[in-house]
N, C-alpha and C positions, 0 to 999 in steps of 0.2 A: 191442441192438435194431437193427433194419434190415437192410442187406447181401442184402438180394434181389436186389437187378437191378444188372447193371453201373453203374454211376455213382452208384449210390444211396448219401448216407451214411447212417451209419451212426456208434451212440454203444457203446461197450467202456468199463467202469468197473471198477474193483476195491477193495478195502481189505484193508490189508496192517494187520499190529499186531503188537505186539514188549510181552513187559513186563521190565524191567530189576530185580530184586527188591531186589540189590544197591545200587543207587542209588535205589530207592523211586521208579522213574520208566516213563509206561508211553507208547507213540506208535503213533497210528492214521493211516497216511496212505490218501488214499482218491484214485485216480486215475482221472480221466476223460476220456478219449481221442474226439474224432470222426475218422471214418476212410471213406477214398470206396474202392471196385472200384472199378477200371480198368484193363483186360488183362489180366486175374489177377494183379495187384500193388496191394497194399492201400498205401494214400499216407495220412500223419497229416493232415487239416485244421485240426484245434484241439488242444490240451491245457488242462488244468488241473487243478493237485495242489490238495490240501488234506493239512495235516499235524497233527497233533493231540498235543498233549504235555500232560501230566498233572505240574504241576508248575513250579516257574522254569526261563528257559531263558535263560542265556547265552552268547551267539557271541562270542570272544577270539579272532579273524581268521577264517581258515575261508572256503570258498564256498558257498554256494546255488545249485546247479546244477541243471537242466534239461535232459533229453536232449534236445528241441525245439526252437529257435529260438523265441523271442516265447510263450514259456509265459507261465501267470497263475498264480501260485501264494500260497495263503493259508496261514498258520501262527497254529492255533490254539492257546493257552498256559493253562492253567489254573493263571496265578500272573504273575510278573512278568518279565519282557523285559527284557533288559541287552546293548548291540551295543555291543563295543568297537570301537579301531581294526584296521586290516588285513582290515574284513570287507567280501564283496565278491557279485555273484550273477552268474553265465552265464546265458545263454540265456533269462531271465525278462525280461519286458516290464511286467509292471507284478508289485508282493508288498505284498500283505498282511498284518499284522498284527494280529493280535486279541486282546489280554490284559485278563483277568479282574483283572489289580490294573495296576500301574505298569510304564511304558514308557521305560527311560533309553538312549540313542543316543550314540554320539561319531564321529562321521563325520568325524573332521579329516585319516584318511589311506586312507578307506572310502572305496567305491563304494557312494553311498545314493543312488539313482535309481527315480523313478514307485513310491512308499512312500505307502500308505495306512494310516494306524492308528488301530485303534478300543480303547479303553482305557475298563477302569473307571475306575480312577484316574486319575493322572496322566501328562501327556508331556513330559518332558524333554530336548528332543536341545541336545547342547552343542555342537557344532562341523560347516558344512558338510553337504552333501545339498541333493538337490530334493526335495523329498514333494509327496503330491497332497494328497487330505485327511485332518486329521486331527480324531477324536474324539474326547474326553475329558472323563470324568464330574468328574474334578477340576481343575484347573491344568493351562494348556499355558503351558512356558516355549522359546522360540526363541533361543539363542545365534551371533554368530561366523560370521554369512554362510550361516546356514542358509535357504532357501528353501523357501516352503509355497505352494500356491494357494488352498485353503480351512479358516478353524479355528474347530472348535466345542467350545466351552466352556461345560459346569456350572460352572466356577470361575474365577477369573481368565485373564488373558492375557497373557503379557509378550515382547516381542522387543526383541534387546541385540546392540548390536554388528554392526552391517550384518548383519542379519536382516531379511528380508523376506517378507509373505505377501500376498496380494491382495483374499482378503476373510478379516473376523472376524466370529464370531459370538459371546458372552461374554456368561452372566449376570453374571458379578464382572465386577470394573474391568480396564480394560485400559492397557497402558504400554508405549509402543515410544519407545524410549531409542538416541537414533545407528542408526537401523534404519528399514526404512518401510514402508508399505502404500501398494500402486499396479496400475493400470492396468497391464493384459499383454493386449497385443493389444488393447485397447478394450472388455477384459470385465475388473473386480473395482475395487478401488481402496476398498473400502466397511468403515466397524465400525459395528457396531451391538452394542451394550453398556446392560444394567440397571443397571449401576455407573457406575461415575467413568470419565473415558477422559483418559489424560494423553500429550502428545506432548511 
């Protein structure tokens, strides 16, 4: 759409899909580009991927890369997320995740930065990261110096171990154990819980 007139942007999108029969696994990624004329050379203003897996998806190191600088990129999973150590992302400014069951993270030798995750089930990150927010329709558990800014929970809540996040949100009880919740910059510091709340 667009690209009429010099300067004018303009949006380029595509979807690309792969099915893997051997591995019962199939990936839709859908790419969406803004792009301006000027001087007869097309310049990128924005990107943003969307990737889409049919299936569990585990990262045992590896990168998430970006031809862009400061892409936004979401990864859809139709099953469970498992990030071990060594994994890392280029050129992405903030990612996304989205999985239909459980979310387990170990960030003790990863690059986990500007992580948003939305989860049927559960999220588990055991070690280090900043995440923004996370969702989850069951249990969020925080380990080990992992940092969050906002957590929402159908189920409990628990941060261990110099884990900190700034606000909670938690029908179940919540328990932050050698870990805390605070003020960042003069905004969060807050839980609010239907359950028990134990400090």
């Amino acid at each position: 759409r667009g690209c009429t007139a010099e300067g004018a942007e303009c949006v380029v999108s595509a979807d690309v899909s792969a099915v893997n029969n051997t591995s019962q696994a199939a990936t839709t990624i859908h790419a969406i580009y803004s792009l301006a004329l000027k001087g007869g050379t097309t310049t990128v203003v924005d990107q943003e991927l969307k990737a889409s897996f049919g299936g569990d998806l585990t990262l045992a190191g590896g990168t998430i890369s970006a031809e862009q600088a400061n892409s936004k990129v979401a990864i859809n999973v139709d099953g469970d997320i498992t990030i071990n150590t060594n994994f890392s992302t280029n050129n992405i400014s903030e990612l996304t995740l989205n999985s239909t069951g459980n979310v387990k993270i170990n960030c003790a030798v990863a690059t986990c930065n500007n992580i948003n995750i939305n989860a049927k089930g559960y999220i588990w990150i055991m070690s280090g990261g900043n995440f923004k927010d996370l969702y989850a329709q069951d249990y969020i558990k925080l380990e080990l110096n992992t940092k969050a800014q906002n957590l929402y929970s159908l189920g409990s809540t628990e941060l261990w171990s110099g884990a900190s996040a700034q606000n909670i949100n938690a029908v179940g009880n919540v328990k932050v154990q050698e870990a805390s919740v605070k003020k960042v910059s003069g905004v969060g510091g807050n839980i609010y819980s239907n359950g028990e709340v134990y400090l």
